[in-house]
Backbone of each chain as nested JSON, in Angstrom:
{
  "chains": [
    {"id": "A", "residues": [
      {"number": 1, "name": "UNK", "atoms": {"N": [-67.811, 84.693, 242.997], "CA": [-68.353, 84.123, 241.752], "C": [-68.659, 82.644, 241.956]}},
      {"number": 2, "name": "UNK", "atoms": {"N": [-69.923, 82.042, 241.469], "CA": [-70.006, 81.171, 241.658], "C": [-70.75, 80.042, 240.615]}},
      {"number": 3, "name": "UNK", "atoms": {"N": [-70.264, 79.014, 239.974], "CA": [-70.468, 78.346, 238.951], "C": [-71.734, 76.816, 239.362]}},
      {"number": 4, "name": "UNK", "atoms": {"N": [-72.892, 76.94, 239.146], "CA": [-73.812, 75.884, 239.563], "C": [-73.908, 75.045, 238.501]}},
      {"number": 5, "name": "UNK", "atoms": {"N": [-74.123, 73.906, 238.493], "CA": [-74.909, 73.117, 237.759], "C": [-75.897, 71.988, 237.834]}},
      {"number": 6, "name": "UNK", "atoms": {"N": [-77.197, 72.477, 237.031], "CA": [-78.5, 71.883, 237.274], "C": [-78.989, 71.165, 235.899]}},
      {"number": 7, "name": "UNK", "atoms": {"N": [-79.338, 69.612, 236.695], "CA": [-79.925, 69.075, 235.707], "C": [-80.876, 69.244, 235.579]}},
      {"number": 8, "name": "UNK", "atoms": {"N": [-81.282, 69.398, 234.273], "CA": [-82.658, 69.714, 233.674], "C": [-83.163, 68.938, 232.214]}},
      {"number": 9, "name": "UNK", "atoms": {"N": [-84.797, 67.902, 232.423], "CA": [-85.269, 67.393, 231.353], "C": [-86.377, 68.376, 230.428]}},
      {"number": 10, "name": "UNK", "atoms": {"N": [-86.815, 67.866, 229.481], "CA": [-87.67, 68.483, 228.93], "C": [-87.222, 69.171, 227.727]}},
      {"number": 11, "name": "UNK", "atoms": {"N": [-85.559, 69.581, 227.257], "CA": [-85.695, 70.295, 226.113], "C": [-85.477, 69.391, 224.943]}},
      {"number": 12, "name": "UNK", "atoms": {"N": [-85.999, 70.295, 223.878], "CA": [-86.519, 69.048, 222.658], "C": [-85.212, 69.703, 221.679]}},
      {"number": 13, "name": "UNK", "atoms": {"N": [-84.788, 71.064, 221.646], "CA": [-84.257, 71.865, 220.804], "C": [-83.685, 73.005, 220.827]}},
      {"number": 14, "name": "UNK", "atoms": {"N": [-83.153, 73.629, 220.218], "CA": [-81.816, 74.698, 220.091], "C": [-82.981, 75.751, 220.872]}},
      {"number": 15, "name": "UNK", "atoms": {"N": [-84.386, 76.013, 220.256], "CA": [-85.036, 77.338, 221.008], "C": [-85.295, 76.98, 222.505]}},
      {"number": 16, "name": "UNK", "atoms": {"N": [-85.485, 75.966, 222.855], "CA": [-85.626, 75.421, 224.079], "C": [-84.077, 76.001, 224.908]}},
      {"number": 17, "name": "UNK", "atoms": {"N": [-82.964, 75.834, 224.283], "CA": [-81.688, 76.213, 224.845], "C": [-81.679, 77.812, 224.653]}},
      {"number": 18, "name": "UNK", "atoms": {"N": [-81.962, 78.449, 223.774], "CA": [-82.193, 79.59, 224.032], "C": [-83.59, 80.307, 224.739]}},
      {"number": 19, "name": "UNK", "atoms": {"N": [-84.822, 79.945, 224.983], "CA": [-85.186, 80.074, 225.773], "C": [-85.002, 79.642, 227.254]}},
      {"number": 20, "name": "UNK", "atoms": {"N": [-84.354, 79.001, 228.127], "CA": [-83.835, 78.738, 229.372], "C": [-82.539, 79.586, 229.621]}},
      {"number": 21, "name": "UNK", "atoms": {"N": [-82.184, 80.125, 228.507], "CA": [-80.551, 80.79, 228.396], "C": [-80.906, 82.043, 228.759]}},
      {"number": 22, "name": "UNK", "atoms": {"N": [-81.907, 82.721, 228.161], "CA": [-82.506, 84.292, 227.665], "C": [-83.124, 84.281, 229.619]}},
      {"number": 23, "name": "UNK", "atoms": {"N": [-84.392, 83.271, 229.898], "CA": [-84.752, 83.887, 231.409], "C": [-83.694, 83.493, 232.241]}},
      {"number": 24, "name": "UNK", "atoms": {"N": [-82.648, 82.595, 232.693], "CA": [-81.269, 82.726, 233.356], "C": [-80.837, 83.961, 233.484]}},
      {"number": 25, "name": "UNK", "atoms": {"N": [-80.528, 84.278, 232.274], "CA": [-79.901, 85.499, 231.782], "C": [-80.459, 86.583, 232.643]}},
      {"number": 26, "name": "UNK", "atoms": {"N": [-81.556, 86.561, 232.65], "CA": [-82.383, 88.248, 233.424], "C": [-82.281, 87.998, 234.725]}},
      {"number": 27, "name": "UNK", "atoms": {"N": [-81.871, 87.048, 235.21], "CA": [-81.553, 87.596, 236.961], "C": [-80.474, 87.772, 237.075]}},
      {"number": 28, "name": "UNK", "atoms": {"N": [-80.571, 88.75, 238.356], "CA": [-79.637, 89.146, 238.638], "C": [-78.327, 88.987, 239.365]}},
      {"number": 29, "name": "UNK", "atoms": {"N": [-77.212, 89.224, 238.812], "CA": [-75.917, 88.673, 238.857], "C": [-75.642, 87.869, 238.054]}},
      {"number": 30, "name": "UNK", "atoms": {"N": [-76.753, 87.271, 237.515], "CA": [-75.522, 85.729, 236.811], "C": [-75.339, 86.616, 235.375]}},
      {"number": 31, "name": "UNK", "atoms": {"N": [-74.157, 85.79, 235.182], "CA": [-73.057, 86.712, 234.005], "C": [-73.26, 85.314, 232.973]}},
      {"number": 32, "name": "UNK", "atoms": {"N": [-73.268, 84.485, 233.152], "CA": [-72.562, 83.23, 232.501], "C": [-73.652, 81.985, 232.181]}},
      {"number": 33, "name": "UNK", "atoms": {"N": [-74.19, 81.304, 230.7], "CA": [-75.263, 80.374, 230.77], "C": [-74.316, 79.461, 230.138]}},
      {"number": 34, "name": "UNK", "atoms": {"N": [-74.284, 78.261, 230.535], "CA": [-73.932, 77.281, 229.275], "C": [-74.899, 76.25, 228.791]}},
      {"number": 35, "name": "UNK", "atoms": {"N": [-75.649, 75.379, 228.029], "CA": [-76.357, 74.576, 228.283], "C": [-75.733, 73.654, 227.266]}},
      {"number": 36, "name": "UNK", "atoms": {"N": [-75.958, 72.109, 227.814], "CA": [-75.619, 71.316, 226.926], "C": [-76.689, 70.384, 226.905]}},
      {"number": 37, "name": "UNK", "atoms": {"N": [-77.547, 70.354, 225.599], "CA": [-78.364, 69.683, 224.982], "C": [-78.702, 68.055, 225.033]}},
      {"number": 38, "name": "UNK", "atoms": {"N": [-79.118, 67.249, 225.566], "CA": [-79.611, 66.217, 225.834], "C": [-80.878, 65.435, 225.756]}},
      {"number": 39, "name": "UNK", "atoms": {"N": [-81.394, 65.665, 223.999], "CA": [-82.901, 65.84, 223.569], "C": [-83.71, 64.372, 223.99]}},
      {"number": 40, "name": "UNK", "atoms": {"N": [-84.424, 64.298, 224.668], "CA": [-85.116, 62.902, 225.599], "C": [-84.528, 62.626, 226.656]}},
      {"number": 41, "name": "UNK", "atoms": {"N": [-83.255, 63.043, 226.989], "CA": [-82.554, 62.829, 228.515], "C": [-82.312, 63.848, 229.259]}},
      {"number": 42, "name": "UNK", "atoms": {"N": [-81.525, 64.146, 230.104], "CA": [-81.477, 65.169, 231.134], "C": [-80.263, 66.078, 230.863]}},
      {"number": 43, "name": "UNK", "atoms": {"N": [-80.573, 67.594, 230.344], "CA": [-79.455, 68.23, 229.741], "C": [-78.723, 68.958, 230.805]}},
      {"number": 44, "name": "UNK", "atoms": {"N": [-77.763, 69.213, 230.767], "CA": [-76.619, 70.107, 232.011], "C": [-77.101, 71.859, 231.762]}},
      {"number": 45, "name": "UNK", "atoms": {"N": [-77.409, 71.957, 232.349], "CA": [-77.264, 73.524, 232.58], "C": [-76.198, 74.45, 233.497]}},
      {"number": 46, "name": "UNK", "atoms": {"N": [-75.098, 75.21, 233.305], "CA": [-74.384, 75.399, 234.006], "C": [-74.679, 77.053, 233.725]}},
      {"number": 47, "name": "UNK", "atoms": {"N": [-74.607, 77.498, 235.476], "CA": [-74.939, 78.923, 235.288], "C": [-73.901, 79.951, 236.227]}},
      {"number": 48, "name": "UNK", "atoms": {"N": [-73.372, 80.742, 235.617], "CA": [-72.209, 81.353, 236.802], "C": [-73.126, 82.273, 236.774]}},
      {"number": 49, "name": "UNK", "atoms": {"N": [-72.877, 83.074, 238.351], "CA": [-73.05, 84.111, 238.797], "C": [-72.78, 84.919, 240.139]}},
      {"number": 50, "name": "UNK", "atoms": {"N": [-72.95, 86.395, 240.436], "CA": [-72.175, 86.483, 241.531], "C": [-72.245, 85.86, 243.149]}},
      {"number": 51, "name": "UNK", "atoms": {"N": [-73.537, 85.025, 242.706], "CA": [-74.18, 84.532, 244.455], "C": [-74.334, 83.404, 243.733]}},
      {"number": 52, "name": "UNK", "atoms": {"N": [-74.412, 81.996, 244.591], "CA": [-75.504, 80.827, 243.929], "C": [-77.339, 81.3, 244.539]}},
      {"number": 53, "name": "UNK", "atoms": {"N": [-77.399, 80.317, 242.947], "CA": [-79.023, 81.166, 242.909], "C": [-79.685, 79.806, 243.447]}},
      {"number": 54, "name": "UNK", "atoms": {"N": [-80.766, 79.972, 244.124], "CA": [-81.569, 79.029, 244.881], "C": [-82.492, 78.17, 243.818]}},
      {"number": 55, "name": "UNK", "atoms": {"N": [-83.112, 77.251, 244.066], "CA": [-83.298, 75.984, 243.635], "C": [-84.97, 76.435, 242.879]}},
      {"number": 56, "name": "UNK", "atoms": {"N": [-85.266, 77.829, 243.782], "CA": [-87.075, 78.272, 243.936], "C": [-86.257, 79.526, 242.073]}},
      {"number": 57, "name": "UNK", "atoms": {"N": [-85.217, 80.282, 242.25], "CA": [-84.857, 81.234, 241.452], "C": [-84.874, 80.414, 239.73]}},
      {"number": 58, "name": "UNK", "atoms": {"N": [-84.151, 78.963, 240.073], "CA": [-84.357, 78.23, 238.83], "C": [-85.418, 77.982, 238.242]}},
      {"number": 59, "name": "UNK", "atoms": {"N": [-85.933, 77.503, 239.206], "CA": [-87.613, 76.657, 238.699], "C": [-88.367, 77.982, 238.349]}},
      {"number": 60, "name": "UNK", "atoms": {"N": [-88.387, 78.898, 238.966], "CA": [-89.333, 80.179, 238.282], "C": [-88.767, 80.266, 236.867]}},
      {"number": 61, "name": "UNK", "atoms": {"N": [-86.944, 80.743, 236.629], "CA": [-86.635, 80.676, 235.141], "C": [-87.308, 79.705, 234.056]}},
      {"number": 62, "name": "UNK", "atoms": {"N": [-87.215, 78.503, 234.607], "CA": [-87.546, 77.714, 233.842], "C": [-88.863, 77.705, 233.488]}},
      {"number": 63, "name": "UNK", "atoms": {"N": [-89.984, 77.965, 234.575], "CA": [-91.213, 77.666, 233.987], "C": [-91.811, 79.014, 233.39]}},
      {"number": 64, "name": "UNK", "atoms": {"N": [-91.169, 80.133, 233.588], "CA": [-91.195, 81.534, 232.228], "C": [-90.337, 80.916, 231.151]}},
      {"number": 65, "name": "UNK", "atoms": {"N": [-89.714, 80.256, 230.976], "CA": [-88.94, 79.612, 229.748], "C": [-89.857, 78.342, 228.663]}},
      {"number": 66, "name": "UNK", "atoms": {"N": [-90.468, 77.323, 229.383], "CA": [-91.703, 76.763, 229.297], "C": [-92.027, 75.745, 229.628]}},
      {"number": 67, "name": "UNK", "atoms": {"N": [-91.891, 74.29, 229.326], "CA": [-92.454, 73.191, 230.001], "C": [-90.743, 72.098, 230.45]}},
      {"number": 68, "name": "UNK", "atoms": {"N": [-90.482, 72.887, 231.366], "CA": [-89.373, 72.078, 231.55], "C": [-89.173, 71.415, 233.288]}},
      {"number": 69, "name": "UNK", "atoms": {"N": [-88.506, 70.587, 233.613], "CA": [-88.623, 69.989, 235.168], "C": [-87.302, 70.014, 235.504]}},
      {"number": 70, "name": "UNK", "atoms": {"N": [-86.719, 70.447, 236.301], "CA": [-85.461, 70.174, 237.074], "C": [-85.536, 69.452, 238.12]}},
      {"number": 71, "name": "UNK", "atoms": {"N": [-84.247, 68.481, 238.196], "CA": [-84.374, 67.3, 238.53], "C": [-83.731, 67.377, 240.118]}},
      {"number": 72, "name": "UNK", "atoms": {"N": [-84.299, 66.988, 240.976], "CA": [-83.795, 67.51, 242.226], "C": [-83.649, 66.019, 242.53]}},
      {"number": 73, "name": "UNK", "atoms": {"N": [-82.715, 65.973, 243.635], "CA": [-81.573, 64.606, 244.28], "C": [-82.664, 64.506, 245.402]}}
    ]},
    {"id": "B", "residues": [
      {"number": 1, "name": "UNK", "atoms": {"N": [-107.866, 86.18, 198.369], "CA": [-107.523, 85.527, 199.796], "C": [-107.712, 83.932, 199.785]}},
      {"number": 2, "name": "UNK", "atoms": {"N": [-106.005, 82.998, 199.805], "CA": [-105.468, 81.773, 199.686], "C": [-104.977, 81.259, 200.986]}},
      {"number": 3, "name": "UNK", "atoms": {"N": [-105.793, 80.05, 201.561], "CA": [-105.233, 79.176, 202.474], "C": [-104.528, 78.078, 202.015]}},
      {"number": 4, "name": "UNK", "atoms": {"N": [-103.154, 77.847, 202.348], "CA": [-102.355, 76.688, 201.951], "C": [-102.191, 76.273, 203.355]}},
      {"number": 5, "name": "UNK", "atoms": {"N": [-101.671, 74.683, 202.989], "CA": [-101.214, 73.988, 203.78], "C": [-100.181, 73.026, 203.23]}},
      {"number": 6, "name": "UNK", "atoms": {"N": [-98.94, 73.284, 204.193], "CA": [-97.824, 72.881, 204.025], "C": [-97.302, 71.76, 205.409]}},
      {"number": 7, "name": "UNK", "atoms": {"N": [-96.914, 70.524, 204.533], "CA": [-96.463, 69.322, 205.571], "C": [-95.133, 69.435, 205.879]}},
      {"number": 8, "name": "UNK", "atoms": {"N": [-94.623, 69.882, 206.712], "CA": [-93.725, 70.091, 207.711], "C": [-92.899, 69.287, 208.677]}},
      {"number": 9, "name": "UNK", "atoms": {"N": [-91.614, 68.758, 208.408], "CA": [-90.935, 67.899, 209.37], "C": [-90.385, 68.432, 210.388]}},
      {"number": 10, "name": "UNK", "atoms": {"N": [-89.925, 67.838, 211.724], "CA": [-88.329, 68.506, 212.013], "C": [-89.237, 69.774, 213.6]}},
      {"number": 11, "name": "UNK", "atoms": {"N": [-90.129, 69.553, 213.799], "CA": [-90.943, 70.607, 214.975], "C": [-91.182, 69.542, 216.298]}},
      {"number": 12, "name": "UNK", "atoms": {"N": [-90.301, 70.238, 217.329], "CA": [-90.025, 69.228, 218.53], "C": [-90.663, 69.932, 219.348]}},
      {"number": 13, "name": "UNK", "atoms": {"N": [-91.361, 71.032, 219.598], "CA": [-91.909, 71.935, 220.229], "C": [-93.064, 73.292, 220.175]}},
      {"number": 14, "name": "UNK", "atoms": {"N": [-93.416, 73.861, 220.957], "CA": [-93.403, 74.996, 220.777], "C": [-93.0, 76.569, 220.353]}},
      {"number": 15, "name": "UNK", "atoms": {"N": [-91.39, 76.28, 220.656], "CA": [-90.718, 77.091, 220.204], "C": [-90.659, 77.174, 218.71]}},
      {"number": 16, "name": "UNK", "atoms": {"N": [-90.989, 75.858, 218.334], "CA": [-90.379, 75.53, 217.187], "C": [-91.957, 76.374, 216.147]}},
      {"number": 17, "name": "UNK", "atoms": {"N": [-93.154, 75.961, 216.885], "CA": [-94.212, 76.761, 216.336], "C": [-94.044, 78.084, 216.337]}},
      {"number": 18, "name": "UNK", "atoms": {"N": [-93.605, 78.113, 217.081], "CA": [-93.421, 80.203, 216.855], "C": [-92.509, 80.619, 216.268]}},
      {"number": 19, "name": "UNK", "atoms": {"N": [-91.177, 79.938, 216.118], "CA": [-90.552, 80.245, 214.795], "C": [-90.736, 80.455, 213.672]}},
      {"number": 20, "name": "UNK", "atoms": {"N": [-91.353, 79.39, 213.296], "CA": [-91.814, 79.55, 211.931], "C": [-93.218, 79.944, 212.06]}},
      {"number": 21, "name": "UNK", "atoms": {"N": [-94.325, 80.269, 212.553], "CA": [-95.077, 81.097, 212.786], "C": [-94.989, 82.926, 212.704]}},
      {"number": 22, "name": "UNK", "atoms": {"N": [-93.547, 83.279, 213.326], "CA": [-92.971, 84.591, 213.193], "C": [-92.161, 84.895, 211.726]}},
      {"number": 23, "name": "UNK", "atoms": {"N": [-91.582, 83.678, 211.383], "CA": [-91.45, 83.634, 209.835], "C": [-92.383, 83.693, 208.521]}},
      {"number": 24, "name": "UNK", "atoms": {"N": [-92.916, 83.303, 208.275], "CA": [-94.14, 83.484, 207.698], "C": [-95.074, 84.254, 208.109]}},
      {"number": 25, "name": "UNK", "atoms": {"N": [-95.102, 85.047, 209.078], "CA": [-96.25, 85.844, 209.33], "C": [-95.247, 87.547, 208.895]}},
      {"number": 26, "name": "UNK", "atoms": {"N": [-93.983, 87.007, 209.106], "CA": [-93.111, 88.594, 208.027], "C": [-92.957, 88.644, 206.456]}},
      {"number": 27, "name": "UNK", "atoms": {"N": [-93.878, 87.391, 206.132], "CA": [-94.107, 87.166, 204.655], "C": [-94.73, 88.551, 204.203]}},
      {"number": 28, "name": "UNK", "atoms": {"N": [-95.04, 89.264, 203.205], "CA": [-95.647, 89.85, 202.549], "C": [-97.452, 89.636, 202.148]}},
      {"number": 29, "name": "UNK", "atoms": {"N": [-98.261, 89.525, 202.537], "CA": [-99.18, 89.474, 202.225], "C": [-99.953, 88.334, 203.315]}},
      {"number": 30, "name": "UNK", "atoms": {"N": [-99.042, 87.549, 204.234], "CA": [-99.616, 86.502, 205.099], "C": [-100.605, 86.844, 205.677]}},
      {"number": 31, "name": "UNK", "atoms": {"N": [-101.465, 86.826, 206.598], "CA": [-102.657, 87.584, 207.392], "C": [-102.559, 86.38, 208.332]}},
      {"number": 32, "name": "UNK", "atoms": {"N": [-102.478, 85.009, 208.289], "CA": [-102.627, 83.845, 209.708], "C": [-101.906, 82.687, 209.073]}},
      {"number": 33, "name": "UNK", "atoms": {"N": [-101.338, 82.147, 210.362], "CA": [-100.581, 81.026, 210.349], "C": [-101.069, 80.122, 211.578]}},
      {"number": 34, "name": "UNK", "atoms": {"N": [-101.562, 79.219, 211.205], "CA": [-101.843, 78.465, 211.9], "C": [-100.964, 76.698, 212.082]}},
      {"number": 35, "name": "UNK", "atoms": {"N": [-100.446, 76.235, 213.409], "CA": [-99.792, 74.788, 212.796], "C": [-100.162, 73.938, 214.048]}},
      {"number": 36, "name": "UNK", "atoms": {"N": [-100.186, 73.109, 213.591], "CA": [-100.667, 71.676, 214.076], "C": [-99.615, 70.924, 214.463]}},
      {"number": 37, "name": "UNK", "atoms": {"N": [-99.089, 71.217, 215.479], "CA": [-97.327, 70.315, 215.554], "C": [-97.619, 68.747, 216.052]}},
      {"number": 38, "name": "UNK", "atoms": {"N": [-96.969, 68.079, 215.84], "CA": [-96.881, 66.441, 215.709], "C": [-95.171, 66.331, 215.845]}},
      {"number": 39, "name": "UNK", "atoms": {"N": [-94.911, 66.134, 217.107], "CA": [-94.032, 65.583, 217.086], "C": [-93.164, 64.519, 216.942]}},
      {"number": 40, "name": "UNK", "atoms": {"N": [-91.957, 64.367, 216.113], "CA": [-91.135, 63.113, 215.329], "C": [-92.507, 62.421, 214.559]}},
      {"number": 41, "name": "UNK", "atoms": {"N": [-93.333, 63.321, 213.843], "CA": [-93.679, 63.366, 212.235], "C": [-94.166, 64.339, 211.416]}},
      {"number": 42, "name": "UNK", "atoms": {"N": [-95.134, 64.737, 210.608], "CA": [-95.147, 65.75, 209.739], "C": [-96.491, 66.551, 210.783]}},
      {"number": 43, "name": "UNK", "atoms": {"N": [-96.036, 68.217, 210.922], "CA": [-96.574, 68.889, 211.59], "C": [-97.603, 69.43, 209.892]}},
      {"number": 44, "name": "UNK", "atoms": {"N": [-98.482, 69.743, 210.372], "CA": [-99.152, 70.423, 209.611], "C": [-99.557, 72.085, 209.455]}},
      {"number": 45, "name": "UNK", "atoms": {"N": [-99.006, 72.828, 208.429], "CA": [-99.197, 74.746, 208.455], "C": [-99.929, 75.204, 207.493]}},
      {"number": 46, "name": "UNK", "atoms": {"N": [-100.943, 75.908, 208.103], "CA": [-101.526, 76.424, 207.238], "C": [-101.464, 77.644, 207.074]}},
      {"number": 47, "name": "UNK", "atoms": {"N": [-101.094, 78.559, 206.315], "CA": [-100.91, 79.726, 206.06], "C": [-102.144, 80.447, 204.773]}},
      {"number": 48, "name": "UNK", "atoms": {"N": [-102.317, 81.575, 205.442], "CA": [-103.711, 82.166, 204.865], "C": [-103.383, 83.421, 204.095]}},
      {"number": 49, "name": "UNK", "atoms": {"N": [-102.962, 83.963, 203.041], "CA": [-102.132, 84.843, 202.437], "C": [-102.81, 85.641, 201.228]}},
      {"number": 50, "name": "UNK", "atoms": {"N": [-102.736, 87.155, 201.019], "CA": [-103.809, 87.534, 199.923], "C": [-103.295, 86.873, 198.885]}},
      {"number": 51, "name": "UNK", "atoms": {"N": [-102.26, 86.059, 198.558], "CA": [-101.698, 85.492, 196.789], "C": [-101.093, 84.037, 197.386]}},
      {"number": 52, "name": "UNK", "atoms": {"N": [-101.344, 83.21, 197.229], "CA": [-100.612, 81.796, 197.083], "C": [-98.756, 81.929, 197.41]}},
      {"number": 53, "name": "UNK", "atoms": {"N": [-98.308, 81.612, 198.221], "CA": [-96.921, 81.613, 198.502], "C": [-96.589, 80.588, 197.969]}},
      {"number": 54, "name": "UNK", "atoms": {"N": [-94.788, 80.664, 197.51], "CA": [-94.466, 79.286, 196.618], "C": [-93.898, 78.58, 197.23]}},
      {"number": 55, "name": "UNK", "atoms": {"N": [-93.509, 77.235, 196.847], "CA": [-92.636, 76.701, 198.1], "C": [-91.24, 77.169, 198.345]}},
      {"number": 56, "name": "UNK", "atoms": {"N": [-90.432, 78.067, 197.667], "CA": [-89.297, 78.964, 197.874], "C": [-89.336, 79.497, 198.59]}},
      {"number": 57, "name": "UNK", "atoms": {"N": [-90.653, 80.756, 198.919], "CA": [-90.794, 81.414, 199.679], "C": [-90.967, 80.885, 201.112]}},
      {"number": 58, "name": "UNK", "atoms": {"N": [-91.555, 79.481, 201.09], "CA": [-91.865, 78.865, 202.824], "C": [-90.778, 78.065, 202.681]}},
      {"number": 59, "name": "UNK", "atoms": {"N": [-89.942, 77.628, 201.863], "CA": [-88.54, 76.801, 202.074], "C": [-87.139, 77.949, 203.023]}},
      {"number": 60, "name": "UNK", "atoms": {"N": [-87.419, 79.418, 202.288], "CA": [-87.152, 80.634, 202.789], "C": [-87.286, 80.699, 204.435]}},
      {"number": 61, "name": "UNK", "atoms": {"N": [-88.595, 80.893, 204.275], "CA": [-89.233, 81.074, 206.219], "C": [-88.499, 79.93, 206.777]}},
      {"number": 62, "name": "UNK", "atoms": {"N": [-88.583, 78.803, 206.507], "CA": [-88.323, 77.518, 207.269], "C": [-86.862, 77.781, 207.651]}},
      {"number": 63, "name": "UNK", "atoms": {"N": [-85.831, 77.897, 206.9], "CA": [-84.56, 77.768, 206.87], "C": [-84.396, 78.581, 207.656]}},
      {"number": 64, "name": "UNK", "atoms": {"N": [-84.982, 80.325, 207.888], "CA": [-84.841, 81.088, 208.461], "C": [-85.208, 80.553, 210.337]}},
      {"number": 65, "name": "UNK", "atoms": {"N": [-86.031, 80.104, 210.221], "CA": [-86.514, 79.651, 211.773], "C": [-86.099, 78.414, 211.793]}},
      {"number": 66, "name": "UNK", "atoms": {"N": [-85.312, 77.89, 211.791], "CA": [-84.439, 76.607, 211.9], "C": [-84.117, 75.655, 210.984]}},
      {"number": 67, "name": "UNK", "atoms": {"N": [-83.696, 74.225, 212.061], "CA": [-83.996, 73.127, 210.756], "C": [-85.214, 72.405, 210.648]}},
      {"number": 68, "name": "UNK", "atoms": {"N": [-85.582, 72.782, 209.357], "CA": [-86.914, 72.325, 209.25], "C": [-87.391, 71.368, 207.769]}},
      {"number": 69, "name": "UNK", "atoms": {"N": [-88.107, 70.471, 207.251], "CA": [-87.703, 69.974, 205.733], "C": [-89.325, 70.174, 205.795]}},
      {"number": 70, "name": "UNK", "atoms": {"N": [-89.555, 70.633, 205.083], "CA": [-90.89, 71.024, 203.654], "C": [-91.338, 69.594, 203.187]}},
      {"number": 71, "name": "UNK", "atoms": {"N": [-92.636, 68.897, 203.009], "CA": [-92.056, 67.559, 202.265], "C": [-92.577, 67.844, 201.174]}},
      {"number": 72, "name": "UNK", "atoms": {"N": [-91.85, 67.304, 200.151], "CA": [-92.607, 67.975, 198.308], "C": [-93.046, 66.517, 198.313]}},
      {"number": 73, "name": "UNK", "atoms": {"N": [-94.072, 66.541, 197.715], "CA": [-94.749, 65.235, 197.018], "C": [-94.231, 64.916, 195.563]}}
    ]}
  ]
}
């Protein structure tokens, strides 16, 4: 099991957290979304699941979710 | 067949258009919803309906698809 967390800008609002929550959600293995809201700054996304999911698996969620950027180091 | 338009606070997004877009379009008699979002000020909705909706009824939709404030003049 394995618990990631990715920063991510762009959400304005609660559907924004449930849309990034809902496509997370559909791959496979991860069991677990948390998101914590950070409206104009960079919100935490924490995602458990049974593998860590790759950096390419996020950015697809996110951009079926909609205009959002994850913030890579 | 009545087009209103209703000034709308509180829409940070897209999501936020299709909320209340899916709300009002389960109105009774709605046929199109159209909105003009402006974000951090008054979005503009126009809703196209065979009878005039009251503002109860879109104070209704709103509440239902989030937080949203109606502005009454």
């Amino acid at each position: 099991m394995s618990t990631q967390t990715f920063p991510v800008t762009g959400l304005t609002c609660g559907h924004c957290v449930g849309a990034i929550t809902s496509e997370l959600k559909a791959l496979p293995g991860v069991t677990d979304v948390q998101i914590e809201l950070v409206v104009k700054g960079t919100s935490t996304v924490n995602v458990t699941a049974d593998k860590a999911l790759t950096d390419a698996e996020v950015l697809a969620a996110l951009d079926e979710a909609g205009e959002y950027q994850l913030v890579t180091s």
